[in-house]
C-alpha positions as CSV (number, residue, x, y, z in Angstrom):
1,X,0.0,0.0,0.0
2,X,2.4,2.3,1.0
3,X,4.6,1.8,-2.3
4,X,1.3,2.1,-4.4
5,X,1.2,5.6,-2.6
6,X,4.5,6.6,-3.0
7,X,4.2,5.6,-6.4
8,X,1.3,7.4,-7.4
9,X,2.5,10.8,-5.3
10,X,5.2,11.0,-7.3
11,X,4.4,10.3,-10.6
12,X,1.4,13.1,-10.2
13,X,3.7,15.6,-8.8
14,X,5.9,14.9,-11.3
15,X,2.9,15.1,-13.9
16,X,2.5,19.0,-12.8
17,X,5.7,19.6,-12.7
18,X,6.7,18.4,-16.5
19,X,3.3,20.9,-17.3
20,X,4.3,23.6,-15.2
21,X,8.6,23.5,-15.8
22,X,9.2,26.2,-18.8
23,X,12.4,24.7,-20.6
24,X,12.8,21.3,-22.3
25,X,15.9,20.6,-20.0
26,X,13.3,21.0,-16.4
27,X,11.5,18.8,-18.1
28,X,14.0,16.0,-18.5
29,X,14.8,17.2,-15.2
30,X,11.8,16.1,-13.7
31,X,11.3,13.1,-15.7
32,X,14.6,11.1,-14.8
33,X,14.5,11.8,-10.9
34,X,10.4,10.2,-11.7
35,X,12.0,7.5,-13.7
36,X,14.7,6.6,-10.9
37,X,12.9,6.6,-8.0
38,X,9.9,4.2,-9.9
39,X,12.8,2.5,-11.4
40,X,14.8,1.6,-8.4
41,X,12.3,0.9,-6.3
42,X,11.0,-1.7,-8.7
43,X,14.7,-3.1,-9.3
44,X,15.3,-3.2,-5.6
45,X,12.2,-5.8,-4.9
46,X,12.4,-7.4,-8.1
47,X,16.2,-8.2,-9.2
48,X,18.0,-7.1,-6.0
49,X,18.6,-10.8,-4.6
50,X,19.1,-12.2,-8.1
51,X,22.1,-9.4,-8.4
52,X,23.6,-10.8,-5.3
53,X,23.2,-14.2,-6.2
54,X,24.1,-13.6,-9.9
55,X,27.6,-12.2,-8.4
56,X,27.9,-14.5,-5.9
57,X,28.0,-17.5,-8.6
58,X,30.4,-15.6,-11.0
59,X,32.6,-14.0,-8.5
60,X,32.5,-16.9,-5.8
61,X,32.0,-14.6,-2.9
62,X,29.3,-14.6,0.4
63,X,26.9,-11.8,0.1
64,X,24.1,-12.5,2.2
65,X,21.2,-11.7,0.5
66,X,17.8,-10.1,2.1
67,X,14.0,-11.6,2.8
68,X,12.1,-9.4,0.2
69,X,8.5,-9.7,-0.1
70,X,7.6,-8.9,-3.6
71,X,4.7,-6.7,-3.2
72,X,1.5,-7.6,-5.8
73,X,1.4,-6.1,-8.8
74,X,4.2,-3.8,-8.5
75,X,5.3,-4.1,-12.3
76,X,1.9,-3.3,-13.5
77,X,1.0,-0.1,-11.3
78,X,4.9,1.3,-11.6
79,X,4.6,1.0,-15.6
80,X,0.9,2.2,-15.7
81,X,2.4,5.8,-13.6
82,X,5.7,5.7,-15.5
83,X,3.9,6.2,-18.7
84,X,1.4,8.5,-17.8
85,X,4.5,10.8,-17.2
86,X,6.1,10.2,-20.3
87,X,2.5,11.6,-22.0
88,X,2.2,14.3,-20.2
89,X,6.1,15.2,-20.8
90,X,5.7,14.4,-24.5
91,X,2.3,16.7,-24.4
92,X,-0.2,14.3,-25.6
93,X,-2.3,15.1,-22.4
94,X,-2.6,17.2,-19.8
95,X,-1.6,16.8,-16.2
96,X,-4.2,15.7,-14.0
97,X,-4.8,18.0,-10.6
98,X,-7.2,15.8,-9.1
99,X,-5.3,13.5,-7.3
100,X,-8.1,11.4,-6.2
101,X,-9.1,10.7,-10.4
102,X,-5.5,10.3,-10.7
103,X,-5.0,7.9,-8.0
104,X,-7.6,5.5,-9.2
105,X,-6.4,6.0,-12.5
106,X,-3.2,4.3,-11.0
107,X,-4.5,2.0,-8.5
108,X,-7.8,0.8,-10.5
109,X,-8.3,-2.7,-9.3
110,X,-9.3,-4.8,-12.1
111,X,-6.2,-4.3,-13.8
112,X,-4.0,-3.6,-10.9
113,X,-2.7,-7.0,-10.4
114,X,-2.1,-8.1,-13.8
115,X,-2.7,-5.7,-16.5
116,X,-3.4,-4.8,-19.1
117,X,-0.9,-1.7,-18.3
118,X,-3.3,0.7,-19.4
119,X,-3.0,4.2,-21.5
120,X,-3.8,7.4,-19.8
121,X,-4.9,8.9,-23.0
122,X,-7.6,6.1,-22.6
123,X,-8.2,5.7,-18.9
124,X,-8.0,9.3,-17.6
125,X,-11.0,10.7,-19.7
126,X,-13.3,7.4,-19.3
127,X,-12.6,8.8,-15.1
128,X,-13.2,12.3,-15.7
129,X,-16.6,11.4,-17.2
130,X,-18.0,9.1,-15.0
131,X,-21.3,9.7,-14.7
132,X,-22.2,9.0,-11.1
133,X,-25.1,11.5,-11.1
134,X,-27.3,8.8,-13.4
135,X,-28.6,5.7,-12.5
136,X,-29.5,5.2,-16.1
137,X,-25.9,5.2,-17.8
138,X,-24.5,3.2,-15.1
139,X,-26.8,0.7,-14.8
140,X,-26.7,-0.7,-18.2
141,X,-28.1,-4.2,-18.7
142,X,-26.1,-4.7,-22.2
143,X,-22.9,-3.5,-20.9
144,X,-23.1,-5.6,-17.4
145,X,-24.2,-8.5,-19.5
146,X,-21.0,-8.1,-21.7
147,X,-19.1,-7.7,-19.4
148,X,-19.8,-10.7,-17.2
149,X,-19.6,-13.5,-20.2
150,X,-16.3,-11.7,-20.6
151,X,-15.6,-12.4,-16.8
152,X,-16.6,-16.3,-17.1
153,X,-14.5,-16.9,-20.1
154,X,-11.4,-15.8,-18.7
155,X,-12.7,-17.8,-16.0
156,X,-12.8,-20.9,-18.2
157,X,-9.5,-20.0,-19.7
158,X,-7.6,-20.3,-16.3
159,X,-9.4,-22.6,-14.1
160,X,-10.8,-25.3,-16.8
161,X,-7.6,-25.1,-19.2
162,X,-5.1,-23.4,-18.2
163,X,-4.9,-25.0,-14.7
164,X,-6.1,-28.7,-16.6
165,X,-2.9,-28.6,-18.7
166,X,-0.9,-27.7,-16.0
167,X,-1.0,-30.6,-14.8
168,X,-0.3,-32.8,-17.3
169,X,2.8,-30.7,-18.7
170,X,4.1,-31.1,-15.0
171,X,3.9,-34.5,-15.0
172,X,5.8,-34.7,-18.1
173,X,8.2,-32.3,-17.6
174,X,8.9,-33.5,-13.9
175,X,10.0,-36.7,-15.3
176,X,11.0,-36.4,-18.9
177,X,13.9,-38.6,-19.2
178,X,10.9,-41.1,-19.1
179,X,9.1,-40.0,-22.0
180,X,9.6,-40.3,-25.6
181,X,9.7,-37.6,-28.1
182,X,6.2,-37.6,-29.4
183,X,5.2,-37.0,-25.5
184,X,7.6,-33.9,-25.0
185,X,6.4,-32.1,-28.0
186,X,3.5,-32.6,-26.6
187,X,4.6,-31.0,-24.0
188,X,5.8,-28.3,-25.0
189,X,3.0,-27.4,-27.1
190,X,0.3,-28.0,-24.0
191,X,2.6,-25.7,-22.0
192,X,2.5,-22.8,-24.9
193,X,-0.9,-23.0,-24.9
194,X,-1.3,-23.0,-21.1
195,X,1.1,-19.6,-20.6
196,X,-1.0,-18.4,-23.2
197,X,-4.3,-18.8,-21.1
198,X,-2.6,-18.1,-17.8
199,X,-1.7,-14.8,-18.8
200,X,-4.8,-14.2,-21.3
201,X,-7.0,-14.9,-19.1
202,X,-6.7,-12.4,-16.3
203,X,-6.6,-9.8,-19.0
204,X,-10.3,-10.8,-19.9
205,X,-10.9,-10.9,-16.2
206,X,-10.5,-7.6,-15.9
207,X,-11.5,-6.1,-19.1
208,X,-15.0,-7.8,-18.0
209,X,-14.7,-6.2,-14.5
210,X,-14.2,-2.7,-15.7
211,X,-16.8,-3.0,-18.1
212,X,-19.3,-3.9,-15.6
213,X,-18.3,-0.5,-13.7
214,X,-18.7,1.2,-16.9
215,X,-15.0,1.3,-18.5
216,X,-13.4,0.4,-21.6
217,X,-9.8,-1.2,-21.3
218,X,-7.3,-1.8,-24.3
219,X,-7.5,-5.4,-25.9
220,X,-4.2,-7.0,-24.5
221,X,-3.8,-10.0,-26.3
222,X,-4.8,-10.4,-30.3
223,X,-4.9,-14.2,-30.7
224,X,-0.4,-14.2,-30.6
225,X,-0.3,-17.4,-32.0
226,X,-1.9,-16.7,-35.6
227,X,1.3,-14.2,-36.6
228,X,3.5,-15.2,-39.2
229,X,6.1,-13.8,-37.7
230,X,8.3,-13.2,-34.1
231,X,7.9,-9.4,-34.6
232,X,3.9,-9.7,-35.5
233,X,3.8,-12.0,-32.4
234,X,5.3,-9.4,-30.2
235,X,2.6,-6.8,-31.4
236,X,-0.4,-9.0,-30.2
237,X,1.1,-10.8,-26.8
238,X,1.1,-8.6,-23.8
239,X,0.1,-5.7,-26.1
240,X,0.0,-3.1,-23.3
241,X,3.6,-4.1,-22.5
């Protein structure tokens, strides 16, 4: 919680201050101290131990490393606030004032967790507008109804396949000096297809969410395994990435 605060704070202060600084080198100013602070923070909970251990292999020494709890969804919300800065430096929107819109702009819980890392150029407006003074836009049966069968096949993704696969991949992998080859490429295929649900599938989650609550968030995955190439593949996995 308290990094999700620190992390917002700064990245809206820092929002103002790109809009208000006068001279393109401010700017920059403002933007790397953002960028470092996000930036290290994020390193230090992340990759921290595995630079200890990394050095300790290569340079056979004794660093004792340190119990870090990796706090949830600190990726996602760090990115989400780093690029909001980078548009307002780059002028494609304005800096918000508000810092409670701005705050749930960061820390907006369906996609909090585990993306998609969504645009400010498409989230900020949706919370400027939302209309809490009628009943009648909010409470759209189409929308919830959307919405929902979004919710249950992302759902379906995790829990009935996703998690289903799992289990046989595991079993082969666990023990596959005792397979043949026709069993590992199987494999291996059943475990592309089960990242590929994993990951999808709490994207749909919370597309569905938000659009129960009356918001529209960026497609994150565009079916990655119908490109024709690695870079086409890149453009439609983890889009928001």
């Amino acid at each position: 919680g308290l990094l999700l605060l620190f992390s917002t704070a700064a990245t809206w202060l820092c929002g103002i201050g790109l809009e208000k600084a006068q001279t393109k080198g401010r700017k920059k100013l403002f933007l790397t101290i953002c960028f470092l602070a996000n930036l290290g923070i994020l390193f230090y909970f992340k990759y921290f131990n595995f630079g200890i251990e990394s050095i300790n292999a290569v340079l056979h020494t004794q660093m004792r490393t340190f119990d870090i709890v990796l706090p949830v969804g600190i990726s996602f919300f760090s990115f989400q606030a780093l690029g909001y800065t980078v548009d307002v430096y780059r002028g494609d929107i304005r800096a918000e004032r508000n810092f409670i819109r701005y705050a749930l702009f960061v820390s907006f819980f369906p996609q909090l967790v585990a993306g998609p890392i969504e645009r400010s150029g498409n989230m900020m407006h949706q919370i400027r507008e939302v209309p809490f003074w009628s009943r009648k836009q909010i409470l759209q049966a189409d929308r919830i109804r959307d919405g929902l069968i979004l919710m249950v096949w992302g759902m379906f993704l995790k829990v009935v396949i996703a998690d289903r696969i799992s289990t046989l991949v595991d079993t082969v992998f666990d023990r596959y000096y005792a397979y043949g080859s026709v069993a590992l490429v199987m494999a291996a295929v059943g475990f592309g297809l089960q990242i590929y649900c994993d990951f999808s599938s709490y994207s749909i989650i919370a597309v569905g969410s938000a659009k129960v609550m009356g918001f529209q968030l960026m497609e994150n995955f565009n079916a990655p395994y119908m490109a024709t190439s690695v870079t086409e593949f890149w453009r439609r996995w983890h889009i928001s990435l």
